[in-house]
C-alpha positions in Angstrom: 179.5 -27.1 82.2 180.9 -25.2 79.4 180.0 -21.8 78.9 179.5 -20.2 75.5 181.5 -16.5 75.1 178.9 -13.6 74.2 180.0 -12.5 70.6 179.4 -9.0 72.0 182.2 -9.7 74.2 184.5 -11.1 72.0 184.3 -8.3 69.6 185.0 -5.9 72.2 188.1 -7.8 73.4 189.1 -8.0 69.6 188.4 -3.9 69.4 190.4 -3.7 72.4 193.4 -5.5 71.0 193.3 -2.8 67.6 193.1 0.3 70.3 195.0 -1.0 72.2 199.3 -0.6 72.5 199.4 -4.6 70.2 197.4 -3.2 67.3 200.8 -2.4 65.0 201.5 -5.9 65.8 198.5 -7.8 64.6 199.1 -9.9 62.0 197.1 -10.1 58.8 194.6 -13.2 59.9 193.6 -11.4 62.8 193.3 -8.2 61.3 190.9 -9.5 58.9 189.1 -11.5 61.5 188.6 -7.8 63.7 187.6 -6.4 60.5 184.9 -8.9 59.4 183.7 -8.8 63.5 183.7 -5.4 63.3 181.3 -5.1 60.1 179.4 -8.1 60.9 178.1 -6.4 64.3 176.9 -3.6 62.4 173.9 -5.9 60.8 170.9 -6.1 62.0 169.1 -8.9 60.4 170.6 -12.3 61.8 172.7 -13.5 58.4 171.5 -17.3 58.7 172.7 -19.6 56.4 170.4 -20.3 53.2 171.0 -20.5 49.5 168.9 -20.2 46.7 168.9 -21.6 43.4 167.4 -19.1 40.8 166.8 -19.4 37.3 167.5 -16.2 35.9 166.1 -15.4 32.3 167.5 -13.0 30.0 168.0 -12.1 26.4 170.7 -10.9 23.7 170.1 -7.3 22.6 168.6 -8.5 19.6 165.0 -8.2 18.8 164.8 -12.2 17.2 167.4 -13.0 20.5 165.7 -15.7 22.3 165.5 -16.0 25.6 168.2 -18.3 27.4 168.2 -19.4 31.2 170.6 -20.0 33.5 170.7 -21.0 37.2 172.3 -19.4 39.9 173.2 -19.7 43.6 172.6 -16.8 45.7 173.1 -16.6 49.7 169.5 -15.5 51.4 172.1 -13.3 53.6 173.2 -11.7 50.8 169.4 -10.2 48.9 167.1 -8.5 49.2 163.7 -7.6 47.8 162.4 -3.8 46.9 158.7 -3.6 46.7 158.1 -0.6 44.2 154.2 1.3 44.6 152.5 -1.2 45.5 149.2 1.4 46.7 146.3 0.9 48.1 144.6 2.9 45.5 145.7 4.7 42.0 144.3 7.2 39.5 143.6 4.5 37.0 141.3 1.8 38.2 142.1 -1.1 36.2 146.1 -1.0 37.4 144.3 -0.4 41.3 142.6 -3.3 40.5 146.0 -5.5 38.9 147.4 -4.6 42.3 144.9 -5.9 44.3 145.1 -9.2 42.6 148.6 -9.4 42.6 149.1 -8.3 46.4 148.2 -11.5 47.9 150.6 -13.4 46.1 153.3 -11.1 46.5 153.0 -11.2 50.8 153.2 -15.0 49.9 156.8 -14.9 48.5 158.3 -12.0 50.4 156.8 -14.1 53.5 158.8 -17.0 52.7 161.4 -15.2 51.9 162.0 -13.1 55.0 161.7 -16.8 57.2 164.8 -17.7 55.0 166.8 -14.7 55.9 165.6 -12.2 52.8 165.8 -8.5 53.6 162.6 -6.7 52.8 162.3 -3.1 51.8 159.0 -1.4 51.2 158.9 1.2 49.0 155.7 3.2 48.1 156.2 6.3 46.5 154.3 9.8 47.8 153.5 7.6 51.0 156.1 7.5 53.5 155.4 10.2 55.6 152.3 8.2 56.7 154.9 5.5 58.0 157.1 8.3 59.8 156.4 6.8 63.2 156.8 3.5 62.6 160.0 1.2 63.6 160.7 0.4 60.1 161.3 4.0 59.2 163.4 4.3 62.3 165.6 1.3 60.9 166.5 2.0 58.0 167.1 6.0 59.0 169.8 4.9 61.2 171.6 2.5 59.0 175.0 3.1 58.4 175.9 6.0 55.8 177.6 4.3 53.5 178.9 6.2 49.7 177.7 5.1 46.6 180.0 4.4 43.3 177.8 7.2 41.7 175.7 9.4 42.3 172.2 8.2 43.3 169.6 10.0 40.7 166.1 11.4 41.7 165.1 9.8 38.6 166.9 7.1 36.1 165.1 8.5 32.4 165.3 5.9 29.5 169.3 5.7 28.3 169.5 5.8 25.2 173.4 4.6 25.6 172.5 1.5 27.1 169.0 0.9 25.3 166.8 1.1 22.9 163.1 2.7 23.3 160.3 1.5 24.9 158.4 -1.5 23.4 155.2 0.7 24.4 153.8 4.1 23.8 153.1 5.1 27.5 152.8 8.9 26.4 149.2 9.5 25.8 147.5 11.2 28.4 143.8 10.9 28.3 142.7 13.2 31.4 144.4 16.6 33.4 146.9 15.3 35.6 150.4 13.7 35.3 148.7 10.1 34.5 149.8 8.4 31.0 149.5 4.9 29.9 145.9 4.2 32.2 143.6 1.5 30.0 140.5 2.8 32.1 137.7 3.6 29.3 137.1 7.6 30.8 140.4 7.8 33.4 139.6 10.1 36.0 142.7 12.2 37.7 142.5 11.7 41.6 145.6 13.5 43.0 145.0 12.3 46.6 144.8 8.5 46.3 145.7 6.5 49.3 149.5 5.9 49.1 149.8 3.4 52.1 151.2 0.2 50.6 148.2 -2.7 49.9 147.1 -3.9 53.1 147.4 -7.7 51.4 151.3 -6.9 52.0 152.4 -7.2 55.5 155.5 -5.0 57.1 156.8 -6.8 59.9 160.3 -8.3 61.4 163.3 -6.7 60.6 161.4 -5.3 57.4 162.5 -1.5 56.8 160.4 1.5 54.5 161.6 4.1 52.1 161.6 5.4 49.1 165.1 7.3 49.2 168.0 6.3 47.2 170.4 6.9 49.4 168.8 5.9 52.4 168.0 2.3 50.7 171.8 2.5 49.7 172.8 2.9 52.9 170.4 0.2 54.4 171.9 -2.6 51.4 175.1 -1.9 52.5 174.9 -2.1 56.3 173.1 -6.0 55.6 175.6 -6.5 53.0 172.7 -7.3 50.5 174.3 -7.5 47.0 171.3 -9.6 45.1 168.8 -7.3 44.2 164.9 -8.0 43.3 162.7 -5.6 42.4 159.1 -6.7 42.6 156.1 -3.8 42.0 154.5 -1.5 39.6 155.1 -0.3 37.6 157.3 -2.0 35.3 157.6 0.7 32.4 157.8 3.8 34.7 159.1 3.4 38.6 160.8 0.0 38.7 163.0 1.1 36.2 163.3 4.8 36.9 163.1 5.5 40.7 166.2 6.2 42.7 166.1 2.4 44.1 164.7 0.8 40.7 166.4 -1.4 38.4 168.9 1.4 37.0 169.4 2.8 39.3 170.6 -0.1 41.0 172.4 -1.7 38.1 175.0 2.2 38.4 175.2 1.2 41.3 176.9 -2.6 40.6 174.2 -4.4 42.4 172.8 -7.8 41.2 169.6 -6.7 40.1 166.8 -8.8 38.8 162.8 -8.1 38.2 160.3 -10.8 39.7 158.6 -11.1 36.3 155.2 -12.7 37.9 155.3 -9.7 40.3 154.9 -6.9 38.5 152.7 -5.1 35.8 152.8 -1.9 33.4 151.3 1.0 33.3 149.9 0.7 29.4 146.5 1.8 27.6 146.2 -1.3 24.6 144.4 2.0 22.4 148.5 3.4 22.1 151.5 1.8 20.1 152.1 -1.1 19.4 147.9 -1.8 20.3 148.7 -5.6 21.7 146.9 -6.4 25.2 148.0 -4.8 28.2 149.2 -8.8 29.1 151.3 -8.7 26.0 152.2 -4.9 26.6 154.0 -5.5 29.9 155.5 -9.3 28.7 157.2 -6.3 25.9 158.4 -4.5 28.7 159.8 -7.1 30.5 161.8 -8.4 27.8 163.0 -4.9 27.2 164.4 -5.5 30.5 165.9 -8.5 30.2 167.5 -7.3 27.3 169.2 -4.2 28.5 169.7 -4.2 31.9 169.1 -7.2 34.0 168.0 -10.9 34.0 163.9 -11.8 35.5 163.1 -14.2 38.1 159.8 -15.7 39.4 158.8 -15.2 42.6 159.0 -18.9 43.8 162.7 -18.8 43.7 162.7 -16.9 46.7 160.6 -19.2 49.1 162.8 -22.1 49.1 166.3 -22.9 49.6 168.7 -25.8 48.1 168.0 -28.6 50.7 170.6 -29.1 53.6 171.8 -25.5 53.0 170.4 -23.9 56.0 172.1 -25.9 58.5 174.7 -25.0 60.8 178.2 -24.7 59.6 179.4 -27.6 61.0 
């Protein structure tokens, strides 16, 4: 009977061979074969094989521009998906209530997708102390520093070099507190809302949580995750602006797209340009598409190209 070499062991004789009195000598194929061992054993997610054909949708910078599609192939082994302030509660009631309705369906996809091979990062805001003791905190804190292209920003603020202004007014504050943009009839302030993520979403697996730039940074490097999807609320405020939100990541030469069925603004239809909040964030979205990345719907992440996911033969 034939037995099967541990790959631990065969990246340890392969390390052994660099340290050891050969390693001028190695020639460039098994150089780069010791260098993709090396950073392969540094993952921790299993990198299975999977691709996934996604129809991305995006939009010239003009304002009559329609929208065009265009399908791509992206390796499961290869993205990830953010999941931005998803709470179990908010100050405005109506956008604790879209999240409740949308929570459901978002544990559906990033299910599917994590089966595939999809890295999941769980990101809410002001909550992860209360995750602290948890493995996924652990993970992702001892992921491999790795240094950005730029630096990573507490906060990405609109650009005005790289777009225009908000489609919305999401300015007017209509109670004390920091909360703009609520469509509540008499918003209330509540500065000590429950900050756990929706309890519809499930953290699990090889599933990691933060809310820091760099340590997300250093996690998407480590799993060599270079297709980005950011999912979450909300879509006019911290999926574009946090330090892992769609500018953020696009400095940072990821391939970043927003789940456009997965996400919903934080806008009050009695402000600029007084459309329904529906139509308010479908604004915002195409703002999006037309300055700084292409959309996606969730779907394309629960199902690969058939025959893909078998075994290199």
């Amino acid at each position: 009977m034939m037995l099967h070499p541990d790959p631990r062991s065969r990246r340890q004789f392969l390390q052994s061979i660099l340290q050891g009195s050969l390693a001028g000598a190695l020639t460039p194929s098994l150089a780069g074969l010791l260098a993709e061992e090396t950073t392969e054993a540094t993952r921790q997610i299993p990198p299975v094989p999977g691709v996934f054909s996604v129809e991305l949708r995006k939009r010239g910078k003009e304002d009559s521009a329609p929208a065009q599609m265009e399908t791509a192939e992206w390796k499961a082994s290869e993205t990830a998906i953010i999941i931005c302030d998803m709470w179990a509660d908010h100050p405005c009631k109506l956008a604790a209530h879209r999240v409740g309705r949308m929570a459901p369906r978002m544990n559906d996809v990033i299910s599917k997708a994590r089966d595939r091979g999809v890295a999941i990062i769980h990101a809410p805001s002001g909550g992860i102390q209360l995750y602290e003791d948890t493995p996924y905190r652990k993970r992702i804190k001892e992921a491999k520093p790795a240094q950005p292209p730029v630096k990573i920003q507490g906060w990405c603020y609109l650009n005005p070099e790289k777009e225009g202004p908000l489609p919305v007014d999401d300015t007017v504050k209509r109670t004390d507190g920091p909360i703009r943009g609520c469509d509540d009839p008499f918003p209330t302030y509540q500065p000590n809302h429950d900050r756990h993520e929706h309890p519809a979403i499930k953290i699990i697996g090889y599933d990691v949580i933060s809310a820091n730039g760099q340590e997300i940074y250093n996690f998407l490097e480590q799993e060599q995750r270079k297709n980005i999807v950011l999912m979450g609320v909300h879509t006019n405020m911290c999926v574009l602006g946090r330090p892992f939100g769609i500018r953020q990541m696009r400095y940072l030469n990821k391939n970043v797209v927003l789940c456009r069925d997965l996400t919903d603004a934080l806008y009050d239809p009695r402000d600029k340009p007084y459309v329904s909040h529906t139509r308010g964030t479908e604004m915002i979205i195409e703002h999006i598409e037309r300055y700084w990345c292409p959309s996606i719907l969730g779907k394309d992440l629960t199902q690969v190209i058939p025959g893909s996911d078998n075994p290199a033969s």
